[in-house]
Each structure stands twice: as structure tokens, then as C-alpha cells.
C-alpha positions in Angstrom: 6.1 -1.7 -23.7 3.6 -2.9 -26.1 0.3 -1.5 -26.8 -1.3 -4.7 -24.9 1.1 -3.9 -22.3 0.3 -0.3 -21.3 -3.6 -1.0 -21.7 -2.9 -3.3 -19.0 -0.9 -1.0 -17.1 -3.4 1.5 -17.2 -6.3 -0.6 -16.1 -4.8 -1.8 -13.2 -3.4 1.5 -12.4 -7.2 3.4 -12.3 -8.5 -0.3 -10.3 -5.5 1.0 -7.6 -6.5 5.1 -7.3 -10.4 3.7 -7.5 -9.4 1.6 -4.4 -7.2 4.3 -2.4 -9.9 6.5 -3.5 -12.7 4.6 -2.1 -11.9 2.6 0.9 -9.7 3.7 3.8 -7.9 0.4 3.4 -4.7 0.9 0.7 -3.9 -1.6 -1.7 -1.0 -3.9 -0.9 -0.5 -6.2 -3.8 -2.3 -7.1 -7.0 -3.0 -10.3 -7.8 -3.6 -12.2 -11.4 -3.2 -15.4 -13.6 0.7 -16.3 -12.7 0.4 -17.0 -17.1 -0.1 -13.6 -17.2 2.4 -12.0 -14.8 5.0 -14.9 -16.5 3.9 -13.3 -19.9 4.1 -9.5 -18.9 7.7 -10.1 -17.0 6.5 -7.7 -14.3 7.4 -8.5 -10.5 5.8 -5.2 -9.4 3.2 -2.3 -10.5 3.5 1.0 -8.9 5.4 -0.4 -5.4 2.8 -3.2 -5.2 3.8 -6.7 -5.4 2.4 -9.0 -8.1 1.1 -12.3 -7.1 0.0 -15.4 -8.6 -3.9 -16.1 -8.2 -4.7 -19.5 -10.1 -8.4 -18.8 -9.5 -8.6 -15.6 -11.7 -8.5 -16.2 -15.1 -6.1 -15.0 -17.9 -6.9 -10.5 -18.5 -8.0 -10.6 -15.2 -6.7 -8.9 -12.0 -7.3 -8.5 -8.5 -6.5 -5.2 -5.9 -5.9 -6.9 -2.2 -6.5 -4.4 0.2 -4.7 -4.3 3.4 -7.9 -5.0 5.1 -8.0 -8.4 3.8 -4.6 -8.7 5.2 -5.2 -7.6 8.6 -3.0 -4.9 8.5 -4.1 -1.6 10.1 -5.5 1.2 8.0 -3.2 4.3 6.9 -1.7 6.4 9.9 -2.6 10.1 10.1 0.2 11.7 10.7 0.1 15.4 12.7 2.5 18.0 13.7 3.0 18.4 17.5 3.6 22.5 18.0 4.2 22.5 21.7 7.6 24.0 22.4 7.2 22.2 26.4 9.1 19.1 27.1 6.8 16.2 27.7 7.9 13.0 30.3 7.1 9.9 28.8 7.1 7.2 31.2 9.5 4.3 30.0 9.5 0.8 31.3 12.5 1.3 34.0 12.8 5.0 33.7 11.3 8.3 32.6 12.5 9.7 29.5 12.3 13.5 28.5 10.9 13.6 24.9 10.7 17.2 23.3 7.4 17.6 22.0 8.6 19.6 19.0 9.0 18.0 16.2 9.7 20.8 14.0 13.7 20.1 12.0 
């Protein structure tokens, strides 16, 4: 990877934790001049997908947040710690789900 290369990297890299950091919204693709992502050979930076913006012009890049996309915001996940069985109602029939989640 050229110099050019990992400056660009690491731009966009600190534009993607700035965004996680900031908005409760994550990032879900990066967007830039389809010359440049042509040029760099890259379909992908850190899990997110590349994709062409005609609009933004060549060094420049774009974080799309999920928010834009309509998708919901991140899941919190918890830990259930009941050791009681708990009846979820199903739509012809009630299941028995243990609440323990613990492997």
C-alpha cells in the first residue's frame, strides 16, 4: 500500500470511529468519486461497502449512516438471569422458552 494509499485509509478510518463515536446511528457504507475507488482497487474499508458517489469530487469521501438508510439504530443487547421458564404466546400455540440464556 502506498503512502497516498494508507493516508487515505487512515482518514476515512478516524471519519468512521468520529461517526460511531458521535451519533448513535453506525456507519453502513462509505461513499466517494467511483475514479477514486477505480484508482484505489478497494471494494471495502473496514466491513463497510464502498460506493460510487459522482457528486463528491475526487480526495473526497462520504460516511452514510444507517439513519439515512432507515435502518434501526444499534441493538442493546442484555443478559436475561432468570433461572424460571417463561410461556411465550405463539401464533397457534404456547411455547415454553427458558429464560436463561447463560451456554
Amino acid at each position: 500500500m502506498g503512502s497516498a494509499e494508507a493516508k487515505n485509509l487512515e482518514a476515512i478510518s478516524k471519519a468512521i470511529d468520529h461517526h460511531n463515536a458521535t451519533c448513535e446511528f453506525p456507519a453502513v457504507a462509505i461513499e466517494m468519486n467511483p475514479f477514486e475507488i477505480e484508482r484505489l482497487g478497494w471494494d471495502e474499508i473496514r466491513g463497510l461497502p464502498l460506493r460510487p458517489n459522482a457528486e463528491l469530487g475526487t480526495g473526497s469521501f462520504r460516511v452514510v449512516c444507517a439513519r439515512e438508510e432507515g435502518l434501526p439504530s444499534e441493538v442493546e443487547e442484555v443478559e436475561a438471569v432468570s433461572d424460571q421458564p417463561l410461556y411465550v404466546p405463539s401464533n397457534s400455540a404456547r411455547s415454553l422458552v427458558s429464560s436463561s440464556m447463560k451456554p
